[in-house]
N, C-alpha and C positions, 0 to 999 in steps of 0.2 A: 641442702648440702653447702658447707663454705667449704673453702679453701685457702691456704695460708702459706706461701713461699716465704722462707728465709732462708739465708746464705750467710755461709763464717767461713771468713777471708783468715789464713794463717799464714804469714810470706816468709819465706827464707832467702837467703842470698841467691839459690844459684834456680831454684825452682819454685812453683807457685802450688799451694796442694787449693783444691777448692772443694768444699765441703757443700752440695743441691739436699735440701731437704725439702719435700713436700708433705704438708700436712693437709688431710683429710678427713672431713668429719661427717659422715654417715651411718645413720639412724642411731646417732648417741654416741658411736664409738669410732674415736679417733686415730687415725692407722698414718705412719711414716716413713716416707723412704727416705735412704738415705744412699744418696749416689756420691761417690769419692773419685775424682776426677786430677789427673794428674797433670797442671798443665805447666809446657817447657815456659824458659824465658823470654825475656823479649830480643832476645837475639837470632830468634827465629819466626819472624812472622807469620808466615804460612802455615807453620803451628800451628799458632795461637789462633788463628782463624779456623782452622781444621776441627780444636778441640773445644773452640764455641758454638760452633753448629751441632757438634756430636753434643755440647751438653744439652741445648737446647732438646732437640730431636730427642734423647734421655727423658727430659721432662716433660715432655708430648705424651709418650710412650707410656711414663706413669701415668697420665690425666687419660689417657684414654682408657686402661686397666679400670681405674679408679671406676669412673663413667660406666662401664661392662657390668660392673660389682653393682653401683646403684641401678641397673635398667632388670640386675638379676634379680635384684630385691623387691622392685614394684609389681613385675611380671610375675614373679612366684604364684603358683596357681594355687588359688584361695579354696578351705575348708567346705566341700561338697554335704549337704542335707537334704538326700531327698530329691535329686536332682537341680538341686538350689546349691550356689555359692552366694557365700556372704562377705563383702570387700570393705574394704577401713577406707578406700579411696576410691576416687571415679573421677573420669577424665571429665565429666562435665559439671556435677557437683563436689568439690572438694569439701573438705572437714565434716561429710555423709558419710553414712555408711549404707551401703547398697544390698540388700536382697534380690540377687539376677535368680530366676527360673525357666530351665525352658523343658522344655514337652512335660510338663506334671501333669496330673489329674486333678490337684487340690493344692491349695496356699501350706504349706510346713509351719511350723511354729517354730521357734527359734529363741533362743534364750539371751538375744541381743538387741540394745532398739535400732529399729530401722528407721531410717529416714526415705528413703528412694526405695521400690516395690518396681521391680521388671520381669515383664511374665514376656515371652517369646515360643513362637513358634509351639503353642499349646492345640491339639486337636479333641480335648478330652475335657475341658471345662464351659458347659455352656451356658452357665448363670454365674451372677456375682452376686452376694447379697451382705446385709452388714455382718453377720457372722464369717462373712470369709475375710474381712479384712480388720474385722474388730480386736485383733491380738497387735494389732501395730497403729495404735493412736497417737503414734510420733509420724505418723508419717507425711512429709512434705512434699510427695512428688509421687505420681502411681503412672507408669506405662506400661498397656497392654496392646502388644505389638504381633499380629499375625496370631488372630486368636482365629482359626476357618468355622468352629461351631458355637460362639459363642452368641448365644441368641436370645437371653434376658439379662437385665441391669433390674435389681430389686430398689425401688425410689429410697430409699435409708441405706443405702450402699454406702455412699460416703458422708454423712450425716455428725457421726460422732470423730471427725478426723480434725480437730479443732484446727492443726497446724497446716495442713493443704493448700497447696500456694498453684499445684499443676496437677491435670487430668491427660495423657494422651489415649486415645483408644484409636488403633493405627491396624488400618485392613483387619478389621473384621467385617468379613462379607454378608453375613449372615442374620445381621444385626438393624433389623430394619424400623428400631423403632425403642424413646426411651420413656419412661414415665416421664408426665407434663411435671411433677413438682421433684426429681429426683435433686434438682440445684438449688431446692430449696435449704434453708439452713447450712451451709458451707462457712466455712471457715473466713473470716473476714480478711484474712491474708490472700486470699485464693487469686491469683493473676492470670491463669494461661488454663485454656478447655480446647482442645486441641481432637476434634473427631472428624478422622480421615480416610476416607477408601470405603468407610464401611457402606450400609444401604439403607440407609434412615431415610424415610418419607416426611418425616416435620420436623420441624424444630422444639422441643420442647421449652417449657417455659422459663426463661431469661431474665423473668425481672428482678430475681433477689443478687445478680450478679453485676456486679461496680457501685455494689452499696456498704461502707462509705468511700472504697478506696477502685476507683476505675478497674476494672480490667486492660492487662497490657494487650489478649489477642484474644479473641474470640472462633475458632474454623471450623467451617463444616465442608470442607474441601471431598470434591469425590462423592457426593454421595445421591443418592435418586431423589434430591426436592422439586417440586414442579410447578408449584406456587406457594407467593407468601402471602397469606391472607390479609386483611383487615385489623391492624391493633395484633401482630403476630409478633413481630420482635419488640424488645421494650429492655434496655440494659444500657451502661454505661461501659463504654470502651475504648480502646486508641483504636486497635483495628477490629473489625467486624470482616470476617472473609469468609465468604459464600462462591467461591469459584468450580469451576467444573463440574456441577450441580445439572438437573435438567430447566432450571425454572426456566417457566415461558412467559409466564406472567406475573404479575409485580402488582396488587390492590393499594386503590386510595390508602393512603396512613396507613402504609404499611409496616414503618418505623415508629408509631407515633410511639412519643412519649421519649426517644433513644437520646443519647449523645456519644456521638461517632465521631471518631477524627478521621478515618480513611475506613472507606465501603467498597468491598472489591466484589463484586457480580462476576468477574473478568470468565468467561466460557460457558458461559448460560444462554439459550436463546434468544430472552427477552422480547419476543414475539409482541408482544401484550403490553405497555409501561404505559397505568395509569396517568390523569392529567395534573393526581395529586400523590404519585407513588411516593416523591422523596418529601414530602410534607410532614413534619414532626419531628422532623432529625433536626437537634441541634447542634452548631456549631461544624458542622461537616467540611471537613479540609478537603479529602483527597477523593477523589470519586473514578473508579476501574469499569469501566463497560466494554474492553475489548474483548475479542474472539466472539462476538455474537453476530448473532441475525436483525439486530434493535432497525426500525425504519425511522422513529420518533425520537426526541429526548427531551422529556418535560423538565422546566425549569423551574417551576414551582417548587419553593422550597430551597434551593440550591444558590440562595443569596451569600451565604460563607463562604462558598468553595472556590480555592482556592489552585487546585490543580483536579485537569480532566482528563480523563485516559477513553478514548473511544476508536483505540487501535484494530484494523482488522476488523473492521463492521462494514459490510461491502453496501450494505442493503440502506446504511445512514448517507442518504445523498444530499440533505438539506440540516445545515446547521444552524439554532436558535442562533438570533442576536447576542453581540457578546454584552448590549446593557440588562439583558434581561439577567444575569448570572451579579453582576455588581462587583464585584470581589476577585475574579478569576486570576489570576498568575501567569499559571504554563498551562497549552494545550498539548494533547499528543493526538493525532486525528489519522483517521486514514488516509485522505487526499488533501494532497496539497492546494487546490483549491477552495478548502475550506480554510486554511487560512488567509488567505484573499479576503475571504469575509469579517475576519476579525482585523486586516488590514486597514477595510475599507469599510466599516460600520454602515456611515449613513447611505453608501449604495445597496449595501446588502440588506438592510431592512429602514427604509426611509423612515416608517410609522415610526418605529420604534429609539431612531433617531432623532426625531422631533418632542417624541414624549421625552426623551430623557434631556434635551436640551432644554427644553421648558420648565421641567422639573427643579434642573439644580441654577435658573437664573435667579436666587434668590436673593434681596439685598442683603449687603454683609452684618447689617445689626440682625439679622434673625439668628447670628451662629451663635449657641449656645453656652455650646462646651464643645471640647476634644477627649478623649480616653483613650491610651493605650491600653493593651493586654497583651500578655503574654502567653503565650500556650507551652505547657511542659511536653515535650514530646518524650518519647521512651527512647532509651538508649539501646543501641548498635551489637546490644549482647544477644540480639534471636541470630544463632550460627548456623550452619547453613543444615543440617541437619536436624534442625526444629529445636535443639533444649537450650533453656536460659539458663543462665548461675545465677543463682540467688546471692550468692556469698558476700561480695563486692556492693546489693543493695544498701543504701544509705536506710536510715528507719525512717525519714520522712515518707509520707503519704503520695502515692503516685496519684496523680491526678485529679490533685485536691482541687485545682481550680479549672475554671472550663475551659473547655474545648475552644474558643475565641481568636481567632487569626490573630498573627499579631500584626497591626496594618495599623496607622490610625485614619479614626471616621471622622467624616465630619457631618457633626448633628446639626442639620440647618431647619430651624421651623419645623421641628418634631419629626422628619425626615433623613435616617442614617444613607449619606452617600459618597460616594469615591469622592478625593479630595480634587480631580481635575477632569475634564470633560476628555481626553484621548484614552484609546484604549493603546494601552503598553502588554499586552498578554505575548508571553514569548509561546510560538506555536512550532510544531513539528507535524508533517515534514515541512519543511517551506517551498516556497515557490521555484521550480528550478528552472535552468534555461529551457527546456521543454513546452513548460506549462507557467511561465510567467502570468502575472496578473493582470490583463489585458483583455482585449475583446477578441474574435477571430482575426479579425483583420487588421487590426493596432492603428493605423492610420486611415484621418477622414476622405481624402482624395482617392488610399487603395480602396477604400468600402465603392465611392461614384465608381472606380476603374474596372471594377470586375461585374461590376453589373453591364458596363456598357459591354466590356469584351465578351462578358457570357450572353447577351442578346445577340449580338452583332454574329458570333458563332453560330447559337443557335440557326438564327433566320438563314447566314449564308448556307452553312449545311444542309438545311433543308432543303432550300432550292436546289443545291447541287442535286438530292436524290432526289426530287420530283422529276426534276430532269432528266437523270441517267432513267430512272426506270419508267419513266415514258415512254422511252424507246427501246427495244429490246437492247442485249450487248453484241446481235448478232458476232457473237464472239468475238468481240473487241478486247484485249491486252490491256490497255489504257485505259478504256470505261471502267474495266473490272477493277481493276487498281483503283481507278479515282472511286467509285461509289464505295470501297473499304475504307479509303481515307477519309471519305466525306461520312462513315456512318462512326468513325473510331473519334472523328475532331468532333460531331453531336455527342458522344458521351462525354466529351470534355465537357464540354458548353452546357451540357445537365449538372454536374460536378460544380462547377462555377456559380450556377447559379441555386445550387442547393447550399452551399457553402453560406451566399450572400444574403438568402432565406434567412437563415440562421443566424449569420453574425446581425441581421435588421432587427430581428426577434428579440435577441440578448444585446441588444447595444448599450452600455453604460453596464452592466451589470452581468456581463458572461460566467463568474464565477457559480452564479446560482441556477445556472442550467448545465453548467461545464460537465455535470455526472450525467444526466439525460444523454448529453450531443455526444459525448464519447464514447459513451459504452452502448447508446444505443442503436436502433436500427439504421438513422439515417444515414451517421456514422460511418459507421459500415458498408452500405451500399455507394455512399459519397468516395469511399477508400477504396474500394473494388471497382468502379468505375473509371479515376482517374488512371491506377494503375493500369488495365486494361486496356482503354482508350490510349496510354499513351506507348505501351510494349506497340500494339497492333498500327498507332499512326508511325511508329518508327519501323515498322515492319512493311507496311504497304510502301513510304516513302523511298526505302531501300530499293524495292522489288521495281518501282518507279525508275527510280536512277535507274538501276539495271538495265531495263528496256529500252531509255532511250539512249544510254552508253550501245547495247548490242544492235541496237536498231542504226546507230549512226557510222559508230567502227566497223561493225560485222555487219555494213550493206549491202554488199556484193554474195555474200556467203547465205545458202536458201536455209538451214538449220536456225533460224529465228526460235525465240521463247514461244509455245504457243498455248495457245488457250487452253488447252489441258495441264499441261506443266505449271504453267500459269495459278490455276485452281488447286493442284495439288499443294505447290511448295504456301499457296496461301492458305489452305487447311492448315499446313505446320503451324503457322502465324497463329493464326487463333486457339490452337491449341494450349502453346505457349503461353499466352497472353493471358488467357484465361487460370492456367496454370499459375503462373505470377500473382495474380490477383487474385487466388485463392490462399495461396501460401498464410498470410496473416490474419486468413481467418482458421487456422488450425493452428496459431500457434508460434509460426517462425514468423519474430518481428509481432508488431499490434499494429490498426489503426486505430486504436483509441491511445494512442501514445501523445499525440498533439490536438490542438484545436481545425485544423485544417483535416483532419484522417490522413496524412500521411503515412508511413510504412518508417519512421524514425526509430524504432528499437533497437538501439544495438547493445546492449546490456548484453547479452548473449552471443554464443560465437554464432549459433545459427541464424538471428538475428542481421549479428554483421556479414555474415558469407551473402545473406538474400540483398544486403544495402548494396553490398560490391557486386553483384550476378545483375541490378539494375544498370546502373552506372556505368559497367565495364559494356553493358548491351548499346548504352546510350552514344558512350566515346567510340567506340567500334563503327556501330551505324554513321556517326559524323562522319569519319575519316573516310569511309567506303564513299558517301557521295561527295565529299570534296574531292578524292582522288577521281570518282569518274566525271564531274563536274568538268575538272583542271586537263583532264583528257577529252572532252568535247569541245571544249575551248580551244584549246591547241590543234585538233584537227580541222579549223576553219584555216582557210589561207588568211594571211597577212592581207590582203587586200580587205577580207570579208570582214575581218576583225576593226578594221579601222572606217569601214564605210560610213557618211553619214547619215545612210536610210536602207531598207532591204532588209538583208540578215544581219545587220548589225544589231540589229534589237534581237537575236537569239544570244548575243554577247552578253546583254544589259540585263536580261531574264536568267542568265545562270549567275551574275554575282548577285542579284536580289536574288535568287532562291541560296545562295549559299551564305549572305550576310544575315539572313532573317533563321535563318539554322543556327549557325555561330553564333546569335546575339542571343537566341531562346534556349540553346540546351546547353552553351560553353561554360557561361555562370556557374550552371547546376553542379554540372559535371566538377568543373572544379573545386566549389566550394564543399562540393559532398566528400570527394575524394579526400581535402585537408582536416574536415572533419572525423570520416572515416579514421585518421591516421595517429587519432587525437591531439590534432592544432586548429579545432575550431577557428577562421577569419572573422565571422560573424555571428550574431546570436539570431534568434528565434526569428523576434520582432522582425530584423533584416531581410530573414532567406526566406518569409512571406512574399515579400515584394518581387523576390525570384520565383518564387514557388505557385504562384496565385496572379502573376498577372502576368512578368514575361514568358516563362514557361507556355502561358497556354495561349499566348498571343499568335502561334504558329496553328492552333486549332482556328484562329479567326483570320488568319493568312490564305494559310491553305487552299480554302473552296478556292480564292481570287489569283493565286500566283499559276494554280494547275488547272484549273478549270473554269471560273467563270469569266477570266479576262482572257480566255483564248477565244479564234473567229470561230472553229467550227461550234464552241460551247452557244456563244451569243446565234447562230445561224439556228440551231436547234432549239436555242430558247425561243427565238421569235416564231419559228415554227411551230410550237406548241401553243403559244398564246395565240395562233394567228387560227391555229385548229380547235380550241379551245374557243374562240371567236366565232368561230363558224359552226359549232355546234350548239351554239346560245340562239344564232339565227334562225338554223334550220329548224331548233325546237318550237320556236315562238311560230315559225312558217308553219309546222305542223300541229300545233295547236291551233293558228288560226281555220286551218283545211279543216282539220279535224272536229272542227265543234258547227261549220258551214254544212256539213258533209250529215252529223248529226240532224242538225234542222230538218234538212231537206228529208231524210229516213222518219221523220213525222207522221207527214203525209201521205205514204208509201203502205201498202197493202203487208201482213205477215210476212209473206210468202218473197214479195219484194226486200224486205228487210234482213229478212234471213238469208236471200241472197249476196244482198249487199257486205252485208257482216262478212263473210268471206271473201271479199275482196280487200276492205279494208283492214290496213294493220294496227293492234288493239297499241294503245301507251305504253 
């Protein structure tokens, strides 16, 4: 449709006449309006402004009319045969003429040529053979769309269709299988095979298709394949797409002979991928293995490619060398840890390191030659609905030349390789503050410091409870307390030094266990641990304060905490604790979010409520024994407070137990909080050094501020080594009796012996 405005101006003295014509030219015939518009002088502006918008708005009001006329004309409902319409135009192949059918029993004949053949929503045709489509040997495009019983394809079906440029056969369910040579003999124009939803178990055979001119797409999208055998594909193409298939397994050369420029596998299991599956494919650009179960990914073969898609593969935890691929560009990976690996090559695979750098130290008189190539890729015309327009193709030959990166090599000593020793591969996702590329513990002094603080823990703790449970608690308040804190600060002290296991094991190279430590079991029990261990030492520590707060305010008053209440409110405790520490492993928050198993998820709201329900437990507990701390304090007279021996030292023992609090959880607390709030202060790296050694510096405090540098602690310690002494003696004393006493029962009569035995007590 054109369009054509002219205007004839005719002026008089006192008035303006102005003559709007529009001319429109639709489907041959040309139609005009003519609006006559009367406009005042210019001695009235406001007018003249009034009656230029109304002529405008006028000439809208035509072009819209006009527009309604042409949308009546295209939409006219076309000439029905049979339950077939036949259309001069289509929105996706223009200057076609379209044969649509939908629910017929048989193809119509028609006394027009067709180009475009669309069968839809058909329940009554279950074979196709050459006689059904041999009336339209013009035909350039056949879609058969929602065919439910269509369950033979006769191999000369499209045979004599010299012009066939596209095939779609789209949900047919029923359809589980097509003769091996029915692509034989096709139309040398043929571009697009497009077989989707249906239930095909093989591939049929491919190799007459990209001869002489590539195929633009290849799909067998949707359908039950389960493997590709040996020598099973063999064609020339841009794209080959095998997605959402069942294959599980992938045989040697199972390409051989192809040339592919993008391979999508993308939703197949791939349980199985031979050590030569991509072997024989030339020239292979783009390569799609996401949404699978792959453990492996052979590289064999895969020296072109150029971008890799291995999205969504939970089960791929170890990534090939990025020299083993040569060529690579862009990664898309599941874990960001795997690109660490391609960050950092020669840690991640040293061998393969060292061969490549030997490799390309070649002297510079071996270089040959250079070559550029160019690869033609297909244009942007597949819409999103699946059809091309052919219309706009140029008559050059699509993919006359090969498949060939365009990169240039350099040929050294009959050897094609990258022109520079770094790997530049842009990779996705990358490293984020989370999971930066580092080892667990980032620094060489934190790796010495957590091992000393997780022995030193360990050992102190222990003592504490060999000691408390040497001796009953004959219902002691304070023992009971102390042997919770002393068993909650040992799970630290395990945590620590399971941690430190770990970062010893992966040192220089964490990324290539980073999948193992995080998602695995230690992981896990390392995250459940510290959590627990540290809800329950801040639980005991409170319940502590308390007593000796009620024990020193409330001394005169007989209602004291006692050992049952005691035990009760400390049931809550580990309830709790344990509760917390379960939480992330159902889900709310991960420990496999960081290298240390923290509880760091806050992606999620429930995530960030369980960050904050820590946190707020943590600042809560502070404040509760700094205020009963700052109230035991104050109830000392002035005298006691300033003494320079006696209970002065009860003065000296509450700002140590209250600075060594403040110094181990104040950090946390706050830096969690400003993170929380999203104003991160520090990154990852940093709140290690909070997280892994001051943090748990109070589980290696502890035993010594509350328990083993008090008198009565050292009285009972020595009392135990002292009884423990004297049952080494008494033993040795009684073995000595014991084996004298034997002798002598020698020479003694049965009857003496038998006596004896009964007097004496057996070992």
């Amino acid at each position: 449709m054109s369009r054509t405005v002219s205007r004839d101006f005719s002026r008089s003295n006192d008035d303006e006449n102005v003559t709007t014509v529009l001319l429109v030219a639709a489907n041959g015939r040309r139609k005009s309006v003519v609006v006559n518009l009367r406009r005042h002088g210019s001695s009235s502006n406001s007018w003249i402004s009034m009656w230029s918008i109304f002529d405008f708005l006028m000439i809208l009001c035509v072009c819209i009319v006009q527009l309604s006329a042409k949308g009546t004309v295209m939409n006219t409902p076309c000439p029905t045969i049979d339950d077939c319409c036949v259309r001069n135009m289509t929105n996706f192949w223009k200057h076609k003429t379209e044969l649509h059918c939908s629910g017929i029993q048989y193809i119509p004949v028609v006394n027009e040529i067709i180009h475009v053949l669309t069968i839809d929503d058909s329940d009554d045709i279950k074979e196709l053979s050459e006689k059904s489509i041999s009336p339209y040997n013009n035909l350039t495009d056949i879609i058969l769309n929602n065919l439910k019983n269509l369950e033979h394809l006769d191999s000369s079906t499209f045979k004599n269709l010299n012009k066939l440029q596209s095939l779609y056969i789209l949900r047919a369910s029923v359809l589980k299988e097509l003769p091996p040579d029915i692509f034989h003999g096709l139309s040398k124009t043929f571009l697009v095979l497009r077989i989707s939803k249906a239930n095909l178990k093989a591939i049929p055979d491919l190799s007459d298709l990209g001869t002489p001119t590539a195929m633009h797409i290849i799909e067998f999208e949707g359908n039950q394949l389960d493997t590709l055998p040996t020598n099973g594909i063999k064609t020339r193409a841009e794209q080959l797409l095998l997605e959402y298939n069942k294959i599980s397994v992938v045989e040697n050369w199972a390409f051989n002979g192809s040339e592919i420029a993008k391979l999508s596998l993308r939703g197949n299991y791939l349980d199985f991928l031979s050590e030569h599956s991509f072997d024989g494919i030339l020239n292979l650009r783009t390569l799609d293995l996401s949404h699978s179960s792959m453990k492996v990914l052979p590289t064999s073969g895969l020296k072109s490619l150029e971008v890799l898609r291995i999205e969504n593969a939970p089960f791929m935890t170890v990534i090939p060398s990025v020299y083993l691929f040569g060529n690579l560009k862009e990664a898309y990976l599941t874990y960001s840890f795997h690109c660490c690996s391609f960050q950092f090559p020669a840690k991640h695979d040293y061998s393969s390191y060292e061969f490549h750098k030997e490799d390309s130290q070649t002297p510079s008189e071996c270089v040959q030659t250079k070559q550029n190539y160019d690869f033609q890729v297909v244009s942007n015309d597949f819409i999103e609905n699946g059809y091309i327009d052919y219309a706009n193709d140029s008559e050059e030959e699509f993919f006359n030349e090969p498949a060939i990166t365009n990169r240039t090599q350099d040929i050294i000593c009959g050897n094609i390789t990258p022109p520079n020793m770094e790997s530049d591969v842009k990779c996705w996702p990358q490293p984020n503050a989370l999971n930066p590329c580092e080892d667990i513990m980032g620094f060489y002094w934190l790796r010495v410091c957590v091992w000393l603080v997780g022995i030193a823990a360990l050992l102190a703790n222990v003592v504490v409870l060999l000691v408390v449970f040497r001796k009953k608690f004959n219902y002691s308040v304070p023992r009971f307390l102390m042997s919770n804190l002393a068993f909650a600060d040992f799970c630290t002290a395990i945590y620590l030094l399971l941690l430190a296991y770990e970062d010893l094991v992966s040192s220089e190279k964490y990324f290539n266990y980073a999948y193992t430590w995080q998602n695995g079991v230690g992981c896990k029990i390392g995250g459940f641990l510290t959590v627990f261990s540290s809800q329950l030492s801040v639980f005991a520590l409170c319940l502590l304060t308390l007593e000796r707060w009620y024990s020193i305010r409330r001394a005169l008053y007989t209602n004291k905490m006692t050992f049952a209440s005691t035990v009760r409110i400390m049931a809550f405790g580990w309830v709790y604790s344990i509760v917390m520490a379960t939480m992330p492993l159902l889900g709310i928050s991960s420990y496999s979010t960081t290298s240390i198993c923290l509880p760091m998820d806050t992606a999620r709201a429930s995530g960030m409520c369980y960050v904050f329900t820590l946190l707020t437990f943590a600042a809560a507990a502070f404040l509760l024994m700094l205020f009963c701390y700052v109230q035991i304090y104050m109830s000392l007279s002035y005298e006691t407070r300033h003494a320079a021996k006696g209970e002065a030292s009860v003065a000296r023992k509450i700002s140590v137990l209250i600075g060594t609090n403040f110094a181990c959880t104040a950090p946390v607390i706050f830096f969690g909080f400003t993170a929380l709030l999203g104003y991160p202060l520090i990154d990852v790296t940093k709140s290690k050094i909070l997280l892994v050694f001051f943090y748990p510096i109070n589980s290696c405090a502890n035993p010594f501020l509350y328990t083993i540098l008090t008198a009565s602690f050292r009285r009972e310690a020595f009392s135990t080594v002292t009884k423990f002494g004297l049952c080494l003696e008494n033993e040795k004393e009684y073995k000595v009796i014991y084996s004298t006493q034997t002798n002598n029962t020698q020479r003694l009569t049965p009857v003496h012996k038998h006596t004896l035995s009964l007097t004496l007590p057996q070992p």
